[in-house]
C-alpha positions in Angstrom: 0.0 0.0 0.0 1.4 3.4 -0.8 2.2 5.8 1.6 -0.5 8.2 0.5 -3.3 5.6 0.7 -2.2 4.8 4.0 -2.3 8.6 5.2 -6.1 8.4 4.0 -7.0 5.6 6.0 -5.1 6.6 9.1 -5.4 10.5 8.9 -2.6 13.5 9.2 1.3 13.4 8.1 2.7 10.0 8.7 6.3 10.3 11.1 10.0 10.1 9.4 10.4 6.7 9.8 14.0 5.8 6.4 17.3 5.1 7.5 18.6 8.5 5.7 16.2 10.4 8.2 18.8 10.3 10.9 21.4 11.1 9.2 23.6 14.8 9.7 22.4 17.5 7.1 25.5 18.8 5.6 25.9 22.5 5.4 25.9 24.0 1.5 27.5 26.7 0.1 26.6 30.3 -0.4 24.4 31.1 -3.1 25.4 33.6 -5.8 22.6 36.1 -4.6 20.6 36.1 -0.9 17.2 36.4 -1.1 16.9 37.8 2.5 19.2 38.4 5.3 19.5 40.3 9.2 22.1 40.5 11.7 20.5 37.4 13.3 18.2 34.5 12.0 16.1 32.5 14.2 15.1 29.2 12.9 12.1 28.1 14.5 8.8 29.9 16.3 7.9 28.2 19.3 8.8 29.6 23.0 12.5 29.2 22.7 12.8 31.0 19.3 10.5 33.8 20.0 12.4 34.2 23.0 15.7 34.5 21.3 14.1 36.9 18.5 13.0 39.2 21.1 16.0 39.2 23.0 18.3 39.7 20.0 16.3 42.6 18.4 16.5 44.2 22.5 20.3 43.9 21.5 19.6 46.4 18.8 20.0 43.5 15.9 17.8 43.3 13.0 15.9 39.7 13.3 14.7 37.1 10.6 12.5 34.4 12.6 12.0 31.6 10.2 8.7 29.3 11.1 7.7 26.1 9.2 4.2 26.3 10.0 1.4 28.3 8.6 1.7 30.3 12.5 4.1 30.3 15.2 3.9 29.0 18.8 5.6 25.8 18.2 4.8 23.0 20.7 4.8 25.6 23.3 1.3 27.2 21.9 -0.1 23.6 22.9 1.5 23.3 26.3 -0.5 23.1 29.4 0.8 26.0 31.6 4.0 27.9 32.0 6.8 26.5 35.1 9.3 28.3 36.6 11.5 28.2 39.9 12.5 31.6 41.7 10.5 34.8 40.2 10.0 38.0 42.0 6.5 37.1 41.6 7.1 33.7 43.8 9.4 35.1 46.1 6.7 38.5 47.0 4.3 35.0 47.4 6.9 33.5 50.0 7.5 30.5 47.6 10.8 29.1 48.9 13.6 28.6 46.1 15.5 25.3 47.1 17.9 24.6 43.9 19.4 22.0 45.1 16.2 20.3 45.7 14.6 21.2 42.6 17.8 19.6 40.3 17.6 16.4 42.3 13.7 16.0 41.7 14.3 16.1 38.0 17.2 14.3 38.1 15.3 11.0 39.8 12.3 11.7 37.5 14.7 11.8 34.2 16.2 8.1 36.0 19.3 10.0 36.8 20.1 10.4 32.7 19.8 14.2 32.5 22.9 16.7 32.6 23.0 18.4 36.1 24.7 21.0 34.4 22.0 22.2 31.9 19.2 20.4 34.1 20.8 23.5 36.8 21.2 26.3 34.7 17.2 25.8 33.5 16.2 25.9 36.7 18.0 29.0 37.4 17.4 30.7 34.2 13.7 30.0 34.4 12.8 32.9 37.2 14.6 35.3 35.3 12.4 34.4 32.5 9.6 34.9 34.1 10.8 38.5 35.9 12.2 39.3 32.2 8.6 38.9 30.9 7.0 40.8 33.5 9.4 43.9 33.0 8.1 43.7 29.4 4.3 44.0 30.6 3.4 40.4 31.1 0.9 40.0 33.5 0.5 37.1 36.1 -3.1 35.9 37.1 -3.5 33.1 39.5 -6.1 30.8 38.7 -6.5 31.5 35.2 -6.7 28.5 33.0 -7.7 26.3 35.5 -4.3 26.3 36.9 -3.1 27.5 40.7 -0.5 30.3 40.8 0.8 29.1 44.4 1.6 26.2 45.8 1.6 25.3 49.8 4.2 27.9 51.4 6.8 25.1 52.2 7.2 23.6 48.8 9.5 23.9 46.3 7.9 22.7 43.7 6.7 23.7 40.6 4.5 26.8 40.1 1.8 27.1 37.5 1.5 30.8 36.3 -0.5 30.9 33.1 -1.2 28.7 29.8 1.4 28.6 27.7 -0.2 30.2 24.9 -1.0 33.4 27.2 2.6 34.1 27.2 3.2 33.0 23.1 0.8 35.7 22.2 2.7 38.2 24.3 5.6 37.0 22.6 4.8 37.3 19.4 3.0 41.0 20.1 6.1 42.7 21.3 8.6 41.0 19.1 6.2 42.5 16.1 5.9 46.0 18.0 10.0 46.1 18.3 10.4 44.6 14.6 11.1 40.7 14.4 10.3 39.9 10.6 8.1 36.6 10.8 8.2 34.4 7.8 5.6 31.3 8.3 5.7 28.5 6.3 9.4 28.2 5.6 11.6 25.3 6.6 14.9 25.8 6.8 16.5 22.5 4.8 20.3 23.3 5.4 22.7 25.4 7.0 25.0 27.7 4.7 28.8 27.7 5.7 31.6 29.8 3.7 35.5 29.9 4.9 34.3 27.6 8.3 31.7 29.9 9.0 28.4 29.4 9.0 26.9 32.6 7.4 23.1 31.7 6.8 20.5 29.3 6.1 18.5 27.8 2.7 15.0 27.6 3.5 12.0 25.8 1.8 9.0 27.5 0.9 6.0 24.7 2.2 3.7 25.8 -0.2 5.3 25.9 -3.6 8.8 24.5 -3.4 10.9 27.6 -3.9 14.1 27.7 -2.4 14.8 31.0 -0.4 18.3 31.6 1.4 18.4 34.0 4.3 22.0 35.6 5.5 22.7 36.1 8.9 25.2 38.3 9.4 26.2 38.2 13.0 24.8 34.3 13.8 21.5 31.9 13.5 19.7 30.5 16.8 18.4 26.8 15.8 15.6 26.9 18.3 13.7 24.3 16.3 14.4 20.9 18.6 12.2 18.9 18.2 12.5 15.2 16.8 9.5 13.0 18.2 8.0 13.1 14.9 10.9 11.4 13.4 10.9 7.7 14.6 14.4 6.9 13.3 16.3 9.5 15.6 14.0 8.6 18.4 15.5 5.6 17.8 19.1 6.2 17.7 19.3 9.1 20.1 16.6 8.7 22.3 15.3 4.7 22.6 14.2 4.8 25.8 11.1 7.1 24.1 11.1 4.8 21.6 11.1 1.3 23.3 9.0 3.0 26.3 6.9 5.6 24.9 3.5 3.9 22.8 2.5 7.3 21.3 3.4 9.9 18.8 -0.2 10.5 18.0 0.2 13.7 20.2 3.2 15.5 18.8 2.8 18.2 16.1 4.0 16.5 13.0 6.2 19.8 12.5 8.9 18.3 15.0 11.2 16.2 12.7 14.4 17.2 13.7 15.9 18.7 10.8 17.8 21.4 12.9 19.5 18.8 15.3 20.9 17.1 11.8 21.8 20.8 10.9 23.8 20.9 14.0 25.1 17.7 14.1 26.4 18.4 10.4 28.4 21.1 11.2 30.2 19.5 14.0 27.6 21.0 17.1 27.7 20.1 20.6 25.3 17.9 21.9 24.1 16.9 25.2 21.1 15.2 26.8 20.4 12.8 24.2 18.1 9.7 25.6 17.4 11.7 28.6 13.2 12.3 29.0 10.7 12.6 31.2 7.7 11.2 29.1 3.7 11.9 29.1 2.6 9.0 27.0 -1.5 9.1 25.7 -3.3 8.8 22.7 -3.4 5.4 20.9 -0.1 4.0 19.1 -0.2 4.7 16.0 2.9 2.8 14.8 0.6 -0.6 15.6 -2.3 1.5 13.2 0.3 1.8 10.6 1.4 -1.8 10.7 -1.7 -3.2 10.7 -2.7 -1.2 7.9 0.1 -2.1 5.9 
């Protein structure tokens, strides 16, 4: 049965699932005219790119954020409320800030796999996110979503703020007001390297196939990470999610991993890789697909 038919009869985008689809994607070189370019380029619109667009345009650089969908938000727009550890807003509430604590919940509910290091610096980071935010004129309501905004006065544990998508909207309202150029339904296919350095990125255009390439002139933020739609890196980098995780019928099919095999194909650091903690729901579709087949 061909892979079309099958999409019929199962519904939606079926998950990367060839040998090749692992593999590092080589940068290329520069074309002989850009099509586009800004001091920085941001290659993906969830909460970690909007973030960075935002804060580089702050740093008085001209921003390209690149999205592949038809709207940005990223897996972040779908999340269920916003976490943090150590905001002005927790501390005025007399939420304790135990870090030491905090890092060693995660690290028993990751089994010990995650990076203290990273797992630490999130935690940290997070607050000032949050107080960031707020300087910016984000409010926070308790309650709203369905969701507390305190927790007992002697816990260190997690704080629910807002919805996710509360603070994706702000973000994408003040990084338009102070001039981040949005372009939606671009993918970015490969990073662009000349003399060792990587200088910009070809792109995709979703609808019709063109090929755009967008300099960067000072860097490029890959804040596109996400790979669960890809069943043959969850299988080589991550396999606990693979073995242990029944479902991908929840993840946007927009998380195939592309710029991790960007990064990987121009030599990037990595860290973290088979390190999770996993909400597993829905049905699993890999048995639908089989049993289809």
């Amino acid at each position: 049965m061909k892979e079309e038919e099958i999409k019929q009869k199962i519904g939606g985008n079926l998950p990367l699932n060839n040998p090749e689809d692992a593999d590092p994607i080589m940068p290329v070189v520069p074309p002989t005219k850009w099509d586009k370019e800004a001091d920085v380029v941001v290659v993906g619109g969830g909460g970690g790119g909007l973030t960075g667009a935002l804060k580089a345009v702050e740093k008085g650089n001209s921003v390209i954020l690149l999205e592949k969908e038809e709207k940005t938000g990223g897996t972040s727009a779908y999340a269920s409320a916003f976490y943090c550890y150590g905001s002005r807003v927790q501390k005025a509430a007399g939420v304790p800030f135990d870090e030491d604590k905090i890092v060693q919940k995660y690290l028993f509910e990751t089994g010990y796999t995650a990076n203290p290091h990273l797992l630490r610096k999130m935690i940290k980071k997070s607050g000032e996110v949050v107080d960031w935010l707020e300087d910016l004129g984000m409010e926070w309501e308790p309650e709203k979503g369905g969701y507390p905004a305190l927790v007992p006065k002697d816990s260190y544990d997690r704080i629910a703020y807002t919805r996710a998508v509360d603070f994706i909207y702000f973000l994408v309202k003040v990084g338009k007001e102070k001039g981040v150029k949005t372009i939606v339904n671009t993918a970015a296919s490969a990073l662009v390297r000349e003399k060792g350095r990587i200088v910009g990125v070809k792109t995709t255009n979703v609808l019709d196939g063109t090929t755009i390439f967008v300099k960067a002139k000072k860097g490029i933020v890959l804040a596109a990470g996400g790979m669960h739609y890809n069943l043959t890196m969850l299988k080589k980098y991550v396999p606990t999610a693979y073995k242990g995780v029944g479902s991908v019928s929840m993840c946007l099919p927009s998380n195939t991993g592309e710029c991790i095999r960007m990064g990987l194909g121009v030599g990037a650091d990595t860290a973290g890789f088979d390190s999770l903690i996993g909400f597993d729901g829905g049905i699993d579709l890999r048995e639908v697909w089989r049993a289809v087949v």
